[in-house]
ZADO-1210 file (C-alpha; in nm, 4 decimals, padded with zeros to 6 digits):
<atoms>
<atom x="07.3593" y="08.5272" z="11.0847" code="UNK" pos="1"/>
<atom x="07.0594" y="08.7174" z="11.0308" code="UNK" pos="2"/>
<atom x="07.1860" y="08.9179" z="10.7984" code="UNK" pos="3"/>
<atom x="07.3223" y="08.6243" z="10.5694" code="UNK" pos="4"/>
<atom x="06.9772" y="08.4643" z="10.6307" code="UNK" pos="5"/>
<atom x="06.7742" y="08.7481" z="10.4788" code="UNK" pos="6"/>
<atom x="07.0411" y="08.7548" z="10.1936" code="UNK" pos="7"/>
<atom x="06.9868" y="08.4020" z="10.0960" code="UNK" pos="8"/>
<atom x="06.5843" y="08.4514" z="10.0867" code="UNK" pos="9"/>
<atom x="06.6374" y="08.7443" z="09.8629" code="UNK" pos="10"/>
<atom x="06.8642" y="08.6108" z="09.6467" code="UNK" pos="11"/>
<atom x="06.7554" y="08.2773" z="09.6453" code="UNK" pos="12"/>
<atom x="06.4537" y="08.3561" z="09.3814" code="UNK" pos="13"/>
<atom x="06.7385" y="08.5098" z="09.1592" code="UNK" pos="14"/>
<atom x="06.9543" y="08.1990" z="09.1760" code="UNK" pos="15"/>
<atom x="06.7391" y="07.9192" z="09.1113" code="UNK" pos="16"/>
<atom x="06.9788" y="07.7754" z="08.8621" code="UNK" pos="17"/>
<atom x="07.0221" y="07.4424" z="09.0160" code="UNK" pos="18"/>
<atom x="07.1851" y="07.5416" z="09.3275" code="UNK" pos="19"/>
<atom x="07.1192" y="07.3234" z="09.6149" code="UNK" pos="20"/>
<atom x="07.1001" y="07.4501" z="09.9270" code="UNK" pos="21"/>
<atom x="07.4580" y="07.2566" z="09.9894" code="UNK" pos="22"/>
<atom x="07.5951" y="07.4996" z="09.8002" code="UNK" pos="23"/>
<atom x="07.4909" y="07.8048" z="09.8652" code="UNK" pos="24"/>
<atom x="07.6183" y="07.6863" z="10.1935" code="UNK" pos="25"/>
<atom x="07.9278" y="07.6210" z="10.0905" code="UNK" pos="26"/>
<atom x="07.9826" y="07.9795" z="09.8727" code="UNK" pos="27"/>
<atom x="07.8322" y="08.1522" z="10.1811" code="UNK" pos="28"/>
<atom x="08.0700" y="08.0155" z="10.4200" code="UNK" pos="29"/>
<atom x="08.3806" y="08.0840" z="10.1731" code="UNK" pos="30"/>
<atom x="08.6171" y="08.3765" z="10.2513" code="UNK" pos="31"/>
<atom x="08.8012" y="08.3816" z="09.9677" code="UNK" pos="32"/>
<atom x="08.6370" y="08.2067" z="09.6375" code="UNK" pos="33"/>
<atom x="08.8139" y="08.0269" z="09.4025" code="UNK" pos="34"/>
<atom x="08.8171" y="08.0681" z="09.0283" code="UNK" pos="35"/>
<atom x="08.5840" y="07.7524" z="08.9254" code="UNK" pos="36"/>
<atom x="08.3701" y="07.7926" z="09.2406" code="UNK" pos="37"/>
<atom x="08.3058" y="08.2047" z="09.0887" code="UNK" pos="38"/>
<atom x="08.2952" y="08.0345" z="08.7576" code="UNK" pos="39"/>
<atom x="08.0075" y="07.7839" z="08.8381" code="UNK" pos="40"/>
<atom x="07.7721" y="08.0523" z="09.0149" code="UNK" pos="41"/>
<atom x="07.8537" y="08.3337" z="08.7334" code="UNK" pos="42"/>
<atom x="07.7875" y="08.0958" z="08.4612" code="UNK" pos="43"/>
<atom x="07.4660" y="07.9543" z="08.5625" code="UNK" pos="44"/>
<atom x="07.3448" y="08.2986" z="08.6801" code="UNK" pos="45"/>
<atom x="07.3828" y="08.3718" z="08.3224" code="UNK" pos="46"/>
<atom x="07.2436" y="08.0906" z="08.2071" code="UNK" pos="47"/>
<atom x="07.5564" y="07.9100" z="08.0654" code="UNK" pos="48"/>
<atom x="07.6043" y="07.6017" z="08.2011" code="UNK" pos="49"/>
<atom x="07.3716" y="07.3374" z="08.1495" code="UNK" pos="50"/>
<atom x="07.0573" y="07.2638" z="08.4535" code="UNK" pos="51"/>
<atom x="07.1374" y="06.9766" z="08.5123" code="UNK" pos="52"/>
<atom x="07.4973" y="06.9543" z="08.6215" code="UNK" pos="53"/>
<atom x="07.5428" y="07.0491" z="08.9971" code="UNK" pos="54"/>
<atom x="07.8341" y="07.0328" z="09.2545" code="UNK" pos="55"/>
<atom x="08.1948" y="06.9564" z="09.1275" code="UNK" pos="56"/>
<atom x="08.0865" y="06.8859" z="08.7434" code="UNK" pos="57"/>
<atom x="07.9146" y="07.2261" z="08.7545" code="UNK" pos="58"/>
<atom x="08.2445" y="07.3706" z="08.8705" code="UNK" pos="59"/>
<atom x="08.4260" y="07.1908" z="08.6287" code="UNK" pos="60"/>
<atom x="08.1707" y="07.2379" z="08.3107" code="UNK" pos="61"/>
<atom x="08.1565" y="07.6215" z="08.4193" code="UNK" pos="62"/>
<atom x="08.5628" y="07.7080" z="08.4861" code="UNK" pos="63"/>
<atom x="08.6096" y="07.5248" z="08.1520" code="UNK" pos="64"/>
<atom x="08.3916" y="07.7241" z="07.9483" code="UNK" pos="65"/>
<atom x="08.5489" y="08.0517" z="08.1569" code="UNK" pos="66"/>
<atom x="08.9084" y="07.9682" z="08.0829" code="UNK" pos="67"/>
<atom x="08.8013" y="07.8415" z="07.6933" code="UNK" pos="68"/>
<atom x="08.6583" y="08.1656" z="07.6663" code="UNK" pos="69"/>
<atom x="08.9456" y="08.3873" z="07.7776" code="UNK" pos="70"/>
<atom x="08.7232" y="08.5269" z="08.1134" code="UNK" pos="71"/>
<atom x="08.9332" y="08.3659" z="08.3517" code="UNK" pos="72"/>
<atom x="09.3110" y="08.3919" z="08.3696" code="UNK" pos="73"/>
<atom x="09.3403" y="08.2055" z="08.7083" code="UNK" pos="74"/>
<atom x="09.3722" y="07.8604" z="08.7966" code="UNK" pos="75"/>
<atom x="09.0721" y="07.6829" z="08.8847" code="UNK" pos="76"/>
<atom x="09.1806" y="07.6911" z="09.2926" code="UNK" pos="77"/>
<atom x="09.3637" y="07.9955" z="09.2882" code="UNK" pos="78"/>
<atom x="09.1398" y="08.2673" z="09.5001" code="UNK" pos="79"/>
<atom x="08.9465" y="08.5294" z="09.2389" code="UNK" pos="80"/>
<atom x="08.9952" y="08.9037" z="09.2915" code="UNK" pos="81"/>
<atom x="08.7465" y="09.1475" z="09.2741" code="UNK" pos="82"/>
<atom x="08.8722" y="09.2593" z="08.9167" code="UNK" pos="83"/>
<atom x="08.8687" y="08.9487" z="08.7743" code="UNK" pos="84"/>
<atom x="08.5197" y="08.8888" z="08.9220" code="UNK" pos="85"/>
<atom x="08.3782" y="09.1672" z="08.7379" code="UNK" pos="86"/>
<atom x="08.4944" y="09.0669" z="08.4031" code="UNK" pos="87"/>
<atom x="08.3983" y="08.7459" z="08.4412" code="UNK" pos="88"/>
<atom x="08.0504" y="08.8670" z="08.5399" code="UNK" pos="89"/>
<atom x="08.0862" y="09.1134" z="08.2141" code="UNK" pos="90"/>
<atom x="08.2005" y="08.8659" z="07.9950" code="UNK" pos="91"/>
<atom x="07.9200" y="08.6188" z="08.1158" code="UNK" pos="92"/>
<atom x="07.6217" y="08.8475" z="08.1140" code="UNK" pos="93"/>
<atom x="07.7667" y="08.9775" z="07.7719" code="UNK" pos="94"/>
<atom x="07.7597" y="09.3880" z="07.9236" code="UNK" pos="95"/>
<atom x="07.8895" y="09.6127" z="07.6547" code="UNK" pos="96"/>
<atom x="08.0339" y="09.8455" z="07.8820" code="UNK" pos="97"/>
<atom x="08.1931" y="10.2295" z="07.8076" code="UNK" pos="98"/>
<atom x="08.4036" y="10.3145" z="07.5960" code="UNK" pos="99"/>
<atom x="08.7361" y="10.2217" z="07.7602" code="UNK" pos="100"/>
<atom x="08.5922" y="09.8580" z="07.8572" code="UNK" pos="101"/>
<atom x="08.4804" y="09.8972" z="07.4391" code="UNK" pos="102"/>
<atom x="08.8247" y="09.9517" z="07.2947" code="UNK" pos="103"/>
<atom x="09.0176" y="09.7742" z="07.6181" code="UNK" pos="104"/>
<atom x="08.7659" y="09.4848" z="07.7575" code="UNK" pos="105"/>
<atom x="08.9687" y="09.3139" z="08.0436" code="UNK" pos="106"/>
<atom x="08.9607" y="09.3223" z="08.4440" code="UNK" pos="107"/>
<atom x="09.0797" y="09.6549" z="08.4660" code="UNK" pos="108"/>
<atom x="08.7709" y="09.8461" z="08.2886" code="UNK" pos="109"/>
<atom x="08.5280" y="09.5803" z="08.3906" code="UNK" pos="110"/>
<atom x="08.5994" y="09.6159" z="08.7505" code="UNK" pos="111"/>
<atom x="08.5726" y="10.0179" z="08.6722" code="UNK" pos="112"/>
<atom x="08.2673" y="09.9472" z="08.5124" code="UNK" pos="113"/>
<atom x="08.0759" y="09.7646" z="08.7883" code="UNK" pos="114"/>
<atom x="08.1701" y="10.0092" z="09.0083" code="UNK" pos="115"/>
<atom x="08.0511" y="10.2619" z="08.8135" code="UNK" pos="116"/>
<atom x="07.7062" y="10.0841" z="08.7835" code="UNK" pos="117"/>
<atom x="07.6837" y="10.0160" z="09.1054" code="UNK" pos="118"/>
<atom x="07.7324" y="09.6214" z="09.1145" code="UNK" pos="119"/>
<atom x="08.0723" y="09.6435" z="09.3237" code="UNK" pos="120"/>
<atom x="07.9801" y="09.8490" z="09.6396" code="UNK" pos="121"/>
<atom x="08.1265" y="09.9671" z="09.9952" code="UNK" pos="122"/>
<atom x="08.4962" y="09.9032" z="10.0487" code="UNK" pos="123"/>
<atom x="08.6662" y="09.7543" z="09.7287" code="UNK" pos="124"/>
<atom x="09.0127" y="09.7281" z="09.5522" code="UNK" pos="125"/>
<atom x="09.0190" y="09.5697" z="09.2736" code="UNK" pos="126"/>
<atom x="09.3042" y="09.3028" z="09.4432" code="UNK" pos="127"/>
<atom x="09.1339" y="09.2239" z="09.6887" code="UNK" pos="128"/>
<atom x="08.9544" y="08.8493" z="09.7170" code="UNK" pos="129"/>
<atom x="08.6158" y="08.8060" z="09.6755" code="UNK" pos="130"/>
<atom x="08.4293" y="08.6080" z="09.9871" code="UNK" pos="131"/>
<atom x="08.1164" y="08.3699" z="09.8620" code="UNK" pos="132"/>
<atom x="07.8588" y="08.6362" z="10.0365" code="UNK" pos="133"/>
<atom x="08.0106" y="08.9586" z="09.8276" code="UNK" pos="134"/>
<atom x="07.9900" y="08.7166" z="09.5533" code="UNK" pos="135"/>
<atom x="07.6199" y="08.6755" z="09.5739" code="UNK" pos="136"/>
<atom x="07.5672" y="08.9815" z="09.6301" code="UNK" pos="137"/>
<atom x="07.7215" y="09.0994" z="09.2934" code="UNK" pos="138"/>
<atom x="07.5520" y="08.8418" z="09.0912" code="UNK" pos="139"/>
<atom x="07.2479" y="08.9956" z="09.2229" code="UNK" pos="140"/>
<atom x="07.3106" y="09.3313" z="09.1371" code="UNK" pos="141"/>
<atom x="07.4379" y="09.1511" z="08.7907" code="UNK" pos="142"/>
<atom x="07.0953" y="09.0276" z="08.7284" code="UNK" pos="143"/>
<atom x="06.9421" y="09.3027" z="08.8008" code="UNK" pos="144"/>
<atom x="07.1487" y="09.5449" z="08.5368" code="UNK" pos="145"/>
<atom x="07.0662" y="09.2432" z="08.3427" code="UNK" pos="146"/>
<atom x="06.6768" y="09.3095" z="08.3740" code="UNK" pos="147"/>
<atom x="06.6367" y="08.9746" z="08.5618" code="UNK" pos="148"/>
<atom x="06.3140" y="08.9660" z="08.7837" code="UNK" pos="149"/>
<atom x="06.4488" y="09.0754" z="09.1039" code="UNK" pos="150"/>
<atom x="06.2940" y="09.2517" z="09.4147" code="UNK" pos="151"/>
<atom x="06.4174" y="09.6159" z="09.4506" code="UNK" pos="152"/>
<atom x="06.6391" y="09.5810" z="09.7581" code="UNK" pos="153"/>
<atom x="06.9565" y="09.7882" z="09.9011" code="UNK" pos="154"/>
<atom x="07.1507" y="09.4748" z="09.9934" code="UNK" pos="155"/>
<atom x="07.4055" y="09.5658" z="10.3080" code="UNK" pos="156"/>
<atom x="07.8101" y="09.5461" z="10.2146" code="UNK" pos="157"/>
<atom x="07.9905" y="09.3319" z="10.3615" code="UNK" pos="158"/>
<atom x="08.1027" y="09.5177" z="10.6022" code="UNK" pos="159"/>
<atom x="07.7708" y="09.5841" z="10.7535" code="UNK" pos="160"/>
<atom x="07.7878" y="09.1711" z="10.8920" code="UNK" pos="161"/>
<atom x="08.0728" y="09.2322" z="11.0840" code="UNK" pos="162"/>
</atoms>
């Protein structure tokens, strides 16, 4: 619990895109996060989804954009892997990528890519599910690459909670 707490505060400053405290709640609680749930906190990370909407229409608005896009292949309440996490976190934050991402962008390369930079961290496969906390965590390694104001911090994995 302490751990989570002194995730929240640090990430918190990062993530002031209209998420009430219900919901980080909710994401932090999660084990396995759906598509339109990752959607909703990928896309206003990045700035994509409009202020204003919260809860379910912020889902909706951000899964919609996702799936018009081509970022998301899943269903909106169909659990989100750790591949197609990354590329919707490289599609979103617009990350060029190398040169196989370059010439073959999809969740393959873009989960080989945010490992390589250091985004995805400790144990990882790129099937596995993605839990709201390792979720987080990403989009705050995200928005650092990104050049977001962000303290300098060595979050702990996962892992390190249990």
């Amino acid at each position: 619990m302490k751990n989570t707490l002194s995730i929240l505060l640090l990430i918190l400053p990062a993530l002031a895109f209209a998420q009430t405290a219900a919901e980080l709640d909710i994401i932090l609680e999660t084990q396995e996060v759906n598509a339109a749930l990752a959607a909703r906190f990928v896309l206003g990370a990045a700035e994509l989804i409009p202020l204003e909407l919260s809860g379910s229409e912020a889902q909706t608005a951000a899964y919609e954009t996702a799936r018009a896009n081509g970022w998301i292949g899943k269903e909106a309440a169909e659990a989100i892997t750790l591949r197609d996490a990354a590329f919707l976190v490289m599609s979103a934050f617009e990350f060029k990528g190398g040169i196989m991402y370059s010439l073959f962008p999809g969740p393959r390369y873009a989960y080989r890519e945010m490992v390589y930079h250091r985004m995805i961290q400790g144990r990882s496969d790129p099937t596995m599910t993605v839990s709201g906390l390792r979720l987080l965590q990403i989009i705050g390694r995200a928005l650092s690459h990104a050049g977001e104001e962000m303290p300098d911090m060595d979050m702990p994995h996962e892992e390190d909670d249990l």
